[in-house]
PDB file as gemmi writes it, atoms N, CA and C in Angstrom:
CRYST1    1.000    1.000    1.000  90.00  90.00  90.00 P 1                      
ATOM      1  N   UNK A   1     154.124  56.884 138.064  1.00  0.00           N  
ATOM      2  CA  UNK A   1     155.311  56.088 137.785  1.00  0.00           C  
ATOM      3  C   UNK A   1     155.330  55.682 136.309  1.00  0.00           C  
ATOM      4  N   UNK A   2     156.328  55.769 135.500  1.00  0.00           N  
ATOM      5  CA  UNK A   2     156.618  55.408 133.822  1.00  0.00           C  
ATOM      6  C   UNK A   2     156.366  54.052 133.822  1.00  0.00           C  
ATOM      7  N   UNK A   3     156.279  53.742 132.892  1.00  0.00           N  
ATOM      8  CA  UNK A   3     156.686  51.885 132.394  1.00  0.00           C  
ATOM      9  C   UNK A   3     157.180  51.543 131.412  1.00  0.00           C  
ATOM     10  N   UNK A   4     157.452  50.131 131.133  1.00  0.00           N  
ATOM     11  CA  UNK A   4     158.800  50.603 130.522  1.00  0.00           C  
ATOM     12  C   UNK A   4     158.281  50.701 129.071  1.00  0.00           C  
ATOM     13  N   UNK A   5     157.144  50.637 128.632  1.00  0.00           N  
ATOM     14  CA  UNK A   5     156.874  50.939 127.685  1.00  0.00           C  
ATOM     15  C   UNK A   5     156.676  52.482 127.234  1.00  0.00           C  
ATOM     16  N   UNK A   6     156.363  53.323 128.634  1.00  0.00           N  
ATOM     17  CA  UNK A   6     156.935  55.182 128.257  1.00  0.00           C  
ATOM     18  C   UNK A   6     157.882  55.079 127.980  1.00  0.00           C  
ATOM     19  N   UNK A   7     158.819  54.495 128.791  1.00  0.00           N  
ATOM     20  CA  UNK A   7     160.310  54.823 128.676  1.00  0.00           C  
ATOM     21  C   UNK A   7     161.094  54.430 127.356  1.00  0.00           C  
ATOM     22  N   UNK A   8     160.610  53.417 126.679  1.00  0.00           N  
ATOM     23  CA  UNK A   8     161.068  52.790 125.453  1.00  0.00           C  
ATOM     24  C   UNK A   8     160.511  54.039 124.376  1.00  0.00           C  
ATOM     25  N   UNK A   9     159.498  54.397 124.517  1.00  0.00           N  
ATOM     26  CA  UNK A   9     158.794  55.708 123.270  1.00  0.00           C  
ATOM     27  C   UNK A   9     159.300  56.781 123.427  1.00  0.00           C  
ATOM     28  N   UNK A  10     160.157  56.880 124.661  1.00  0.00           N  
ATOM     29  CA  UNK A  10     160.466  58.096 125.203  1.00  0.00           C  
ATOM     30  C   UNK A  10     162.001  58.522 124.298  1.00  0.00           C  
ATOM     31  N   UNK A  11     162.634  57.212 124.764  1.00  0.00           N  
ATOM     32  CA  UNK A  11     163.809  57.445 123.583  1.00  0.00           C  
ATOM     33  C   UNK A  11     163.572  56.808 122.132  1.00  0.00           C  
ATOM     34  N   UNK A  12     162.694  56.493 121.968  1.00  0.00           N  
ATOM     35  CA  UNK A  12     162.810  56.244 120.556  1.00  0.00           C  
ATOM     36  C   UNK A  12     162.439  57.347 120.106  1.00  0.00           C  
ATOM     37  N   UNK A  13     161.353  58.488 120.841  1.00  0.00           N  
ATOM     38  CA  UNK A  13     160.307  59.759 120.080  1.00  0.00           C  
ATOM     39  C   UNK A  13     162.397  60.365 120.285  1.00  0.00           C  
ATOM     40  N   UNK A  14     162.774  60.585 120.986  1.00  0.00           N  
ATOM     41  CA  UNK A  14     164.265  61.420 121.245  1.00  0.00           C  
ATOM     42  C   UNK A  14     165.551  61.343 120.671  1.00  0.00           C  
ATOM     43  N   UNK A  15     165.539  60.118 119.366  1.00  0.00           N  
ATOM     44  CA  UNK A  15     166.539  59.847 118.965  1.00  0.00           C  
ATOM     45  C   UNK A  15     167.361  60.597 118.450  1.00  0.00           C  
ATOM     46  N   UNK A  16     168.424  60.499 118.105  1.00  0.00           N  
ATOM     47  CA  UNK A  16     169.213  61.229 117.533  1.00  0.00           C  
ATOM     48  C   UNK A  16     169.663  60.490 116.537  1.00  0.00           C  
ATOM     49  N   UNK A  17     169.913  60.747 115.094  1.00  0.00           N  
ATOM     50  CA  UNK A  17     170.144  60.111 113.882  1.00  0.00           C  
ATOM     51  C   UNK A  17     169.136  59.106 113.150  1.00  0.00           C  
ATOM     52  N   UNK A  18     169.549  57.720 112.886  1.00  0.00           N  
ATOM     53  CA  UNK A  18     168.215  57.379 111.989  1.00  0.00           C  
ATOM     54  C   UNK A  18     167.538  55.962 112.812  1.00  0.00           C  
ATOM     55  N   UNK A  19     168.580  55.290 113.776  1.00  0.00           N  
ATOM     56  CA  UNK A  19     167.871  54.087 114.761  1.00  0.00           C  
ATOM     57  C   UNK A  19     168.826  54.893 116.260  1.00  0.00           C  
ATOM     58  N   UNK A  20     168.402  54.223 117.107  1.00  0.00           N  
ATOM     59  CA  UNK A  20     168.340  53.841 118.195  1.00  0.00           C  
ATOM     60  C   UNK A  20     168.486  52.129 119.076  1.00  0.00           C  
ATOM     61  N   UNK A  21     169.626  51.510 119.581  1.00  0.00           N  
ATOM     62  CA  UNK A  21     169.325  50.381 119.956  1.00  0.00           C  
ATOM     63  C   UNK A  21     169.088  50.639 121.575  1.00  0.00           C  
ATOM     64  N   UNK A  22     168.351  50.008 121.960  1.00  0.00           N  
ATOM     65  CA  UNK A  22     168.115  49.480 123.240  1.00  0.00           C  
ATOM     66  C   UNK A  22     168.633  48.528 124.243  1.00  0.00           C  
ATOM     67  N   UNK A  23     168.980  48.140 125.052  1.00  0.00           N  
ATOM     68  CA  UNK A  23     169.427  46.957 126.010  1.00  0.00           C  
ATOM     69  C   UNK A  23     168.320  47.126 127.119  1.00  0.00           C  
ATOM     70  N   UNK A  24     167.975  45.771 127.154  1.00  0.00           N  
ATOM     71  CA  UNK A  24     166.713  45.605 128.113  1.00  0.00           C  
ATOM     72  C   UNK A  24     167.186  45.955 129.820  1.00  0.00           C  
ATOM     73  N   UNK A  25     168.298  45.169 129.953  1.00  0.00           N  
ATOM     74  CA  UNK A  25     169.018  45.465 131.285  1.00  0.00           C  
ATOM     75  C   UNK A  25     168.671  47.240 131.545  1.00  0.00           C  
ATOM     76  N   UNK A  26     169.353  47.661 130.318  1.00  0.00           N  
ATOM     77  CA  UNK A  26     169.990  49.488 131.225  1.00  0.00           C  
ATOM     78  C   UNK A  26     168.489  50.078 131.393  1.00  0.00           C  
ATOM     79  N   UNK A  27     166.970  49.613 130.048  1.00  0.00           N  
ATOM     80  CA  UNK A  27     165.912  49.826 130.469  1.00  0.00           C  
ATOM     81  C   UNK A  27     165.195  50.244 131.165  1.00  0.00           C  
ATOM     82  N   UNK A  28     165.451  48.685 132.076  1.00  0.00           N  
ATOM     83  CA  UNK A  28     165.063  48.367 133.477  1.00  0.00           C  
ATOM     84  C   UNK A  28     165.689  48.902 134.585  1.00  0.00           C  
ATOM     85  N   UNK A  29     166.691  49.376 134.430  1.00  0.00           N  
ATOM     86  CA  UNK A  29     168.015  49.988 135.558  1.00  0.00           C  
ATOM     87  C   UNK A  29     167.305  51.013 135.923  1.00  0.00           C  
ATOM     88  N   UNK A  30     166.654  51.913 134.541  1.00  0.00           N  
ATOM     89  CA  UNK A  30     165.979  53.300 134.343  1.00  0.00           C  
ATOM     90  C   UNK A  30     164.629  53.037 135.254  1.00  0.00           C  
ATOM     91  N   UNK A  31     163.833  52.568 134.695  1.00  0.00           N  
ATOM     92  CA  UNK A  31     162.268  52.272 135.851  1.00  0.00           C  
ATOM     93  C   UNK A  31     163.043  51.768 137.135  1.00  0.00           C  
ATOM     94  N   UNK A  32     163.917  51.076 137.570  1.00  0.00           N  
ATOM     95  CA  UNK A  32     164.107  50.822 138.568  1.00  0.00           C  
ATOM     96  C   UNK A  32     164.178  48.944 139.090  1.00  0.00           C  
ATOM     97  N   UNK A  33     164.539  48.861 140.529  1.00  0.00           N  
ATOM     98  CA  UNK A  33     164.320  47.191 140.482  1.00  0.00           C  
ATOM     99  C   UNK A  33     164.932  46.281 139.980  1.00  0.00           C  
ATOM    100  N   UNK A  34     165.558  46.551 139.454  1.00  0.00           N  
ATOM    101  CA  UNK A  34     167.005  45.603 138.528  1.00  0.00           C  
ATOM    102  C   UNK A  34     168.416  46.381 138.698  1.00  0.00           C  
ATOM    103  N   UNK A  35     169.231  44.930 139.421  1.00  0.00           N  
ATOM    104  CA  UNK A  35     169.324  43.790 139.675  1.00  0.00           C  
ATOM    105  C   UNK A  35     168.293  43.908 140.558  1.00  0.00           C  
ATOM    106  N   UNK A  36     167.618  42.649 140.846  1.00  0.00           N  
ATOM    107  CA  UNK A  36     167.109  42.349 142.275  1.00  0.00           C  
ATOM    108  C   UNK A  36     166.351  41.199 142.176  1.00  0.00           C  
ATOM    109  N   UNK A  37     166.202  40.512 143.522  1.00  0.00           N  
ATOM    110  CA  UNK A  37     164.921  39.688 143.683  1.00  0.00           C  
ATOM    111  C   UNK A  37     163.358  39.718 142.739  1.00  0.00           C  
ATOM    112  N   UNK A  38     162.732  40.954 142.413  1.00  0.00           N  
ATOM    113  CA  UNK A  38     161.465  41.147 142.435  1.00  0.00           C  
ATOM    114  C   UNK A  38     161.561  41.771 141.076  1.00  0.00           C  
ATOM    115  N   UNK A  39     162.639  41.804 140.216  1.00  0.00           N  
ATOM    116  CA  UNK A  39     163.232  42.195 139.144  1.00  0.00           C  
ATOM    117  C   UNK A  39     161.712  41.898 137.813  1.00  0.00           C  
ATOM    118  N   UNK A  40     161.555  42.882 137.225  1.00  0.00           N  
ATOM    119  CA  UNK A  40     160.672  42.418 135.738  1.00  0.00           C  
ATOM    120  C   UNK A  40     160.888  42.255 134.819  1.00  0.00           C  
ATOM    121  N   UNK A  41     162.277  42.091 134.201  1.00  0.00           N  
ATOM    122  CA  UNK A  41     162.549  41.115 133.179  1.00  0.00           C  
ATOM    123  C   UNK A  41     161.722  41.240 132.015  1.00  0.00           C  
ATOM    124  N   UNK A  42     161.015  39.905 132.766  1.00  0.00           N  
ATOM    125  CA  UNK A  42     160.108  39.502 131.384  1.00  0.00           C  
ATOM    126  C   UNK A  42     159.483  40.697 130.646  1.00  0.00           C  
ATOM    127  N   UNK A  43     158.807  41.460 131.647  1.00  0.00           N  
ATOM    128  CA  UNK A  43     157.776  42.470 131.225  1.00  0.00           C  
ATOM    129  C   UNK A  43     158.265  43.586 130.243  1.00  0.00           C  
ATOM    130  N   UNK A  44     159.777  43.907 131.023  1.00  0.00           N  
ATOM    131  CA  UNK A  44     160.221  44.450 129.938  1.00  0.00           C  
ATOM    132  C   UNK A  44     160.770  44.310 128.547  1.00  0.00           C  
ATOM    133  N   UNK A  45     161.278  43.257 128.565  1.00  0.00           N  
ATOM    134  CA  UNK A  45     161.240  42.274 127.105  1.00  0.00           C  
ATOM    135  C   UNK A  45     160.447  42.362 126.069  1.00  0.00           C  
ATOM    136  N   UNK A  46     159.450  42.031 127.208  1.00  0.00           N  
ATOM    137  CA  UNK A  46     157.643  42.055 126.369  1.00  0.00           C  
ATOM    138  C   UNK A  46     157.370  43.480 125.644  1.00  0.00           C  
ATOM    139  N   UNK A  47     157.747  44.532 126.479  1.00  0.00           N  
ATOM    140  CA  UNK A  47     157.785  45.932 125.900  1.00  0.00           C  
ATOM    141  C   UNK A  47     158.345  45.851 124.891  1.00  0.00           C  
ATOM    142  N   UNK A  48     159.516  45.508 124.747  1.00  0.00           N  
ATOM    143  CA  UNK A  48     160.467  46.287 123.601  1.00  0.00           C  
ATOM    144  C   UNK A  48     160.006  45.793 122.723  1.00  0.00           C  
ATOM    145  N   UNK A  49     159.735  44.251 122.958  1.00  0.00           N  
ATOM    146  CA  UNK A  49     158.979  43.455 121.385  1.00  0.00           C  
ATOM    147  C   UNK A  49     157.428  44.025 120.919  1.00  0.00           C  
ATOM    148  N   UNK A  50     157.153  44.721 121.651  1.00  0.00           N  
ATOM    149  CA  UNK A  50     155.655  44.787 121.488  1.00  0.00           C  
ATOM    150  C   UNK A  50     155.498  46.299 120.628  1.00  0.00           C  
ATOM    151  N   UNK A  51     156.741  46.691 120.871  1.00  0.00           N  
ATOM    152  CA  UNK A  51     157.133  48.172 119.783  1.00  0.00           C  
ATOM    153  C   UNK A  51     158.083  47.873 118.966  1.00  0.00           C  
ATOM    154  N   UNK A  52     158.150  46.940 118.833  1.00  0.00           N  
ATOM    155  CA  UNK A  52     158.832  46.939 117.053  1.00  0.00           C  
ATOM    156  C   UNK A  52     157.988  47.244 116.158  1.00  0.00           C  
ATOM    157  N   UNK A  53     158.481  47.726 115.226  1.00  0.00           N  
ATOM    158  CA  UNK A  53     157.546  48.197 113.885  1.00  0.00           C  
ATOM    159  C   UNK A  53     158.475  47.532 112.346  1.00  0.00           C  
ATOM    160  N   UNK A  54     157.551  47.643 111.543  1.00  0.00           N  
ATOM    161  CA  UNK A  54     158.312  46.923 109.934  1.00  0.00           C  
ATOM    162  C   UNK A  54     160.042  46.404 110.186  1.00  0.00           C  
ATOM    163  N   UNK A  55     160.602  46.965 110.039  1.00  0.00           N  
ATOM    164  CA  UNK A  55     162.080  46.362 109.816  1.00  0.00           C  
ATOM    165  C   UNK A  55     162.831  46.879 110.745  1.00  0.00           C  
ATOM    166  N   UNK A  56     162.276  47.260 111.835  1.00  0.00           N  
ATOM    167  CA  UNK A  56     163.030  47.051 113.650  1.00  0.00           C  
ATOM    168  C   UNK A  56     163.954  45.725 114.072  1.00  0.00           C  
ATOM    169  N   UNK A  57     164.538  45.719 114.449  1.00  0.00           N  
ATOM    170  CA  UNK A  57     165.703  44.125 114.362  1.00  0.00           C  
ATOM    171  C   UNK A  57     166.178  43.656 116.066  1.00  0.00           C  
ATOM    172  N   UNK A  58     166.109  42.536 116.069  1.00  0.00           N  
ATOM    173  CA  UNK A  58     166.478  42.165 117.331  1.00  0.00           C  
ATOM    174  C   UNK A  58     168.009  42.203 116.819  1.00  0.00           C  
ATOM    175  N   UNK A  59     168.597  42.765 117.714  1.00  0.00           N  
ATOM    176  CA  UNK A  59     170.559  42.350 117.561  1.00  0.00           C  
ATOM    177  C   UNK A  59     170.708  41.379 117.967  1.00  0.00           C  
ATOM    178  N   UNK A  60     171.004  41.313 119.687  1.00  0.00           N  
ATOM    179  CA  UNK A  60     170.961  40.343 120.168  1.00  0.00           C  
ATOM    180  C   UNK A  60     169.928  39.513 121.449  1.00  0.00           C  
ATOM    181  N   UNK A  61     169.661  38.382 121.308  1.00  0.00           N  
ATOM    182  CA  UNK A  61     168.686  37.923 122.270  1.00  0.00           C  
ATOM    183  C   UNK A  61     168.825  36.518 123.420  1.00  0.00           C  
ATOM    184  N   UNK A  62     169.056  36.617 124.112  1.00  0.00           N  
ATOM    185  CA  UNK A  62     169.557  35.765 125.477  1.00  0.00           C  
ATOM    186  C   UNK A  62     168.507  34.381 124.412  1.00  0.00           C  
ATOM    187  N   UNK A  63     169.448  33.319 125.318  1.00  0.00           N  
ATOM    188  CA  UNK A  63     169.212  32.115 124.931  1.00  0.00           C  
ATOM    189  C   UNK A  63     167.434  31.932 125.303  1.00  0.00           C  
ATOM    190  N   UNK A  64     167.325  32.021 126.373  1.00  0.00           N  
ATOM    191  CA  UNK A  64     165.612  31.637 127.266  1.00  0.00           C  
ATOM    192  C   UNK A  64     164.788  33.122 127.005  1.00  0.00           C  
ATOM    193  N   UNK A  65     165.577  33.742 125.795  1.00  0.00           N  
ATOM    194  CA  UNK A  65     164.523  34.696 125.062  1.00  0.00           C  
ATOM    195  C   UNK A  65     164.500  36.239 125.689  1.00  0.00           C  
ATOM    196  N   UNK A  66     164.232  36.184 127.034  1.00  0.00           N  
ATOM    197  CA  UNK A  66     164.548  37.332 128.314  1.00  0.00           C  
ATOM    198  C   UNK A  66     165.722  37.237 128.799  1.00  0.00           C  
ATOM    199  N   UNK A  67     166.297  38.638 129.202  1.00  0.00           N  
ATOM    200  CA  UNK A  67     167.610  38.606 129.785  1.00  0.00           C  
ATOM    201  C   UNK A  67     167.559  40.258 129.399  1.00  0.00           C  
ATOM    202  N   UNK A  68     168.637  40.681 130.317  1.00  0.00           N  
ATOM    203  CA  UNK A  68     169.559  41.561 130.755  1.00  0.00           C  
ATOM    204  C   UNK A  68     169.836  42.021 129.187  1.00  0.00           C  
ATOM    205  N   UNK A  69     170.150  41.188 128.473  1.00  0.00           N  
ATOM    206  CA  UNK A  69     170.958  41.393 127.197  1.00  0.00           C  
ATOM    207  C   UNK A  69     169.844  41.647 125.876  1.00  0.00           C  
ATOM    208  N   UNK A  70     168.868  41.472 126.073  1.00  0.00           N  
ATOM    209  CA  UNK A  70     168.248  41.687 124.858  1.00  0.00           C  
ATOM    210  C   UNK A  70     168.585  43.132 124.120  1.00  0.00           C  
ATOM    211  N   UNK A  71     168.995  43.258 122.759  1.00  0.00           N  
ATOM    212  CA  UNK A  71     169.225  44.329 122.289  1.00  0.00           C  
ATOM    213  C   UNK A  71     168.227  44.613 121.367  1.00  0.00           C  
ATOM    214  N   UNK A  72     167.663  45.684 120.777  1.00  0.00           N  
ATOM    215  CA  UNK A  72     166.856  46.179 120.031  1.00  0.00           C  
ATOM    216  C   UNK A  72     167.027  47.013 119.097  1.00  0.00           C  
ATOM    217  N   UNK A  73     167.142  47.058 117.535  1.00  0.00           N  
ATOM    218  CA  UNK A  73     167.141  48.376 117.596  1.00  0.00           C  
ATOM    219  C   UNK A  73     166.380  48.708 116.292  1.00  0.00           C  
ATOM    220  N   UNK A  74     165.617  50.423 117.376  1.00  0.00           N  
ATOM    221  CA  UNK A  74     164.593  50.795 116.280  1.00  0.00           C  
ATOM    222  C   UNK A  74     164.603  51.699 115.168  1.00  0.00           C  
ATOM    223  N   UNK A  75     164.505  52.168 114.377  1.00  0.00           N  
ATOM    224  CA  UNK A  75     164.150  53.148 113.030  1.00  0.00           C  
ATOM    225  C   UNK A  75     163.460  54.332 113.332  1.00  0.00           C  
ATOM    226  N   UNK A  76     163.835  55.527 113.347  1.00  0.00           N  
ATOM    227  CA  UNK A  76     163.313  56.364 113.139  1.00  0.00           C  
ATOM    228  C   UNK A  76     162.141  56.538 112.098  1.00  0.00           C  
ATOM    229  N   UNK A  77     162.327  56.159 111.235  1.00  0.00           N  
ATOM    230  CA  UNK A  77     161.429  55.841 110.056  1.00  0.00           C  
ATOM    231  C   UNK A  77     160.178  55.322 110.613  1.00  0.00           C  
ATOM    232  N   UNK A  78     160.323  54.174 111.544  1.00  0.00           N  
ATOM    233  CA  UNK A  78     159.466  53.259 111.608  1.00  0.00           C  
ATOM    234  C   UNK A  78     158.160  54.256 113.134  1.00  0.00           C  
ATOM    235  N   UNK A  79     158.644  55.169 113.114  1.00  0.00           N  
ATOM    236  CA  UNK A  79     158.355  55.271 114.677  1.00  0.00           C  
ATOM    237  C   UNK A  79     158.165  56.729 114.706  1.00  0.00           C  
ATOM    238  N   UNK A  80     157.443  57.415 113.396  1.00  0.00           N  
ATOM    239  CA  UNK A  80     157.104  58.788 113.642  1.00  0.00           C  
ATOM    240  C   UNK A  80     155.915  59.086 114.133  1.00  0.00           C  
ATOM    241  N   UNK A  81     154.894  58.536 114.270  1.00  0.00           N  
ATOM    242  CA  UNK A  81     153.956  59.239 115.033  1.00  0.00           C  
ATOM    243  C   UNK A  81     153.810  59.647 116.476  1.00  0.00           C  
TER     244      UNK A  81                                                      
END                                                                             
């Protein structure tokens, strides 16, 4: 099974042009489990922040930090190996 930290390298290694943004929601839609009760959220949040590199940018970020809405977006530049 992926997590969402494959899945985040997966399209960033796949980009097309020079960034890539992310939404934590559609993420999670992808691994699975969201919407729902037993939903991981946080964890995936935790992913996307935990692969930022130099001048990667949060767009936008839910008030209580996690959410559906967190946007990301990364650099090709930042993210060649």
């Amino acid at each position: 099974m992926i997590d969402f930290k494959e899945l985040i390298m997966r399209k960033i290694k796949n980009m097309n042009g020079e960034y890539v943004e992310l939404v934590s929601g559609d993420i999670h839609r992808e691994i699975g489990g969201y919407p729902g009760s037993n939903h991981r959220m946080p964890s995936c949040c935790n992913a996307m922040r935990d692969l930022m590199y130099n001048d990667d940018e949060v767009l936008y970020s839910p008030k209580k930090g996690n959410g559906a809405t967190l946007k990301i977006r990364y650099y090709k530049k930042n993210h060649k190996h």
